[in-house]
C-alpha positions as CSV (number, residue, x, y, z in Angstrom):
1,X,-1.3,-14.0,-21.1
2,X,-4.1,-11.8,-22.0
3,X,-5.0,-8.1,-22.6
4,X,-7.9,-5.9,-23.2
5,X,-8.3,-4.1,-26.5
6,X,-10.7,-0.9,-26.0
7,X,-12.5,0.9,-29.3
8,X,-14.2,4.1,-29.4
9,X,-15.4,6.3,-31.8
10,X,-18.5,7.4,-34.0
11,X,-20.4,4.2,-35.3
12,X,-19.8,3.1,-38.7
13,X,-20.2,-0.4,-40.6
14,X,-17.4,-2.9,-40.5
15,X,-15.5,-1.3,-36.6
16,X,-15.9,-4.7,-35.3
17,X,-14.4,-6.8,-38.8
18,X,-12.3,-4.1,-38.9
19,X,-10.7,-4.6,-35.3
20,X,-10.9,-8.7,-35.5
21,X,-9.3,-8.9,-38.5
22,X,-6.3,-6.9,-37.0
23,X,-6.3,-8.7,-34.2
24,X,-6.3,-11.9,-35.7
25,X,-3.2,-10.7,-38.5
26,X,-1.1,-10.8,-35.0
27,X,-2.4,-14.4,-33.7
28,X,-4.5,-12.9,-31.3
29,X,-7.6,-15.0,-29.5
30,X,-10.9,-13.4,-29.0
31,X,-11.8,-14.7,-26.0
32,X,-14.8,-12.1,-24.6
33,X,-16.0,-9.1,-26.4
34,X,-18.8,-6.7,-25.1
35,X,-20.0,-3.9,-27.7
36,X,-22.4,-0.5,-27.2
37,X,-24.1,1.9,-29.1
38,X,-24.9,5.0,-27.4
39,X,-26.4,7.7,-29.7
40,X,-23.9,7.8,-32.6
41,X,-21.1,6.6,-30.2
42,X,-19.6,3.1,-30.5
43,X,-17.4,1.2,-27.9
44,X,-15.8,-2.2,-27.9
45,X,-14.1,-4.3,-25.0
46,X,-12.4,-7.4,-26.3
47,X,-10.2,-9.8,-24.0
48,X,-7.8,-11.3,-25.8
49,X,-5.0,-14.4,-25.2
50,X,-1.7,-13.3,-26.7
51,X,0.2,-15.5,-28.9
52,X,3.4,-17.0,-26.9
53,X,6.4,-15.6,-28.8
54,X,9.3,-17.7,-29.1
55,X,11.1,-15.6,-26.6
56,X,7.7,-15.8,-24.2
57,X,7.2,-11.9,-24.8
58,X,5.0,-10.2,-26.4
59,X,5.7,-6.7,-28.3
60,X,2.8,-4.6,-26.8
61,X,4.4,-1.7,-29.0
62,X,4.1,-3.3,-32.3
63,X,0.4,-4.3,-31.2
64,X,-0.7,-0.9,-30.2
65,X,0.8,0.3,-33.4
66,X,-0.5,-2.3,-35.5
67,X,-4.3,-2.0,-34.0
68,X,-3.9,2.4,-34.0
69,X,-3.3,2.1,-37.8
70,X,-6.2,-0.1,-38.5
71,X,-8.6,1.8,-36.3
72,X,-7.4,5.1,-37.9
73,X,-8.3,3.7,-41.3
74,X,-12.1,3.1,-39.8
75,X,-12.3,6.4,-37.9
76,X,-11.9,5.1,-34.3
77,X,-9.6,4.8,-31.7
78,X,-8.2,1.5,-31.0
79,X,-5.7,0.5,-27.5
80,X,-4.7,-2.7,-26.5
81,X,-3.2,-2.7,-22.8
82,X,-1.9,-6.2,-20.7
83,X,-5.1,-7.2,-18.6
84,X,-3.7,-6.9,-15.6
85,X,-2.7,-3.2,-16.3
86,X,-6.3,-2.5,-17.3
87,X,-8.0,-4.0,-14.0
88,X,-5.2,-2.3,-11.8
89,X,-6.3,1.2,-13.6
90,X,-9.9,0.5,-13.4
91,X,-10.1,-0.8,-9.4
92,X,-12.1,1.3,-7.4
């Protein structure tokens, strides 16, 4: 399964360690990531593969939690949402 992790927020050193590292503390997969500066303004996509629990869930609660506290601590505003959820909501 995968999902799309979105960061925004005003540029600063270390947003894209800052969001891999979290990422990879839950056994996430970078698989694509697309990044932009536009003025002061950064934003991230990443498309990650999510680790196969041993139940074959995944707590998207915990995740979002987990990846909201780190970006908090770099000043940026970090979602993770199933990828099929984000192309549904982003179909024209």
């Amino acid at each position: 399964m995968h999902a799309i992790i979105t960061t925004t927020g005003h540029d600063r050193v270390g947003i894209i360690a800052g969001v891999a590292n979290a990422a990879a503390e839950r056994g996430l997969n970078i698989v694509d990531v697309s990044q932009t500066l536009m003025d002061e303004y950064f934003t991230m996509i990443m498309r990650v593969e999510l680790p196969s629990g041993q139940d074959g869930g995944v707590d998207m609660g915990a995740l979002q939690d987990h990846l909201a506290s780190a970006g908090e601590a770099l000043g940026v505003v970090v979602r993770i949402q199933s990828e099929d959820l984000f192309t549904a909501m982003n179909e024209i």
